[in-house]
C-alpha positions, 0 to 999 in steps of 0.5 A: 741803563745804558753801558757807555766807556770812555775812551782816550785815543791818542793822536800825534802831530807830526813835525810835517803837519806843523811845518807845513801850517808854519811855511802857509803863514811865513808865505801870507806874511810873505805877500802882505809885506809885498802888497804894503812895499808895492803900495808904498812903491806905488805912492812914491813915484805918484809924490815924485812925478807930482812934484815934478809937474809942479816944479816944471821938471826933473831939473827945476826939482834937482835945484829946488831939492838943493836949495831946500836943502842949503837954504838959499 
């Protein structure tokens, strides 16, 4: 039979090691939040350049924007 003897041994995080796992999650937070506002960013000028090619200009679409918006 073997004589085998469980040990414990003791490990300790410090307060750099989890600092460091938490500043690599607010950085990839940091860029999701980039990418999905640069995407939208992105989506609204193609909207905003699509409606003035079908209104026939940035003055068509200032005047279709006012009377959209009184109603005439």
């Amino acid at each position: 039979m073997k004589n085998t003897a469980i040990t414990k041994q003791q490990t300790k995080a410090t307060a750099h090691d989890s600092a460091s796992a938490d500043s690599e999650l607010y950085k990839l937070g940091t860029y999701i939040t980039a990418a999905f506002a640069g995407a939208i960013g992105i989506w609204s000028l193609i909207c905003l350049s699509s409606a003035m090619i079908s209104t026939g200009g940035p003055v068509a679409l200032v005047k279709s924007m006012f009377s959209a918006i009184t109603g005439s």
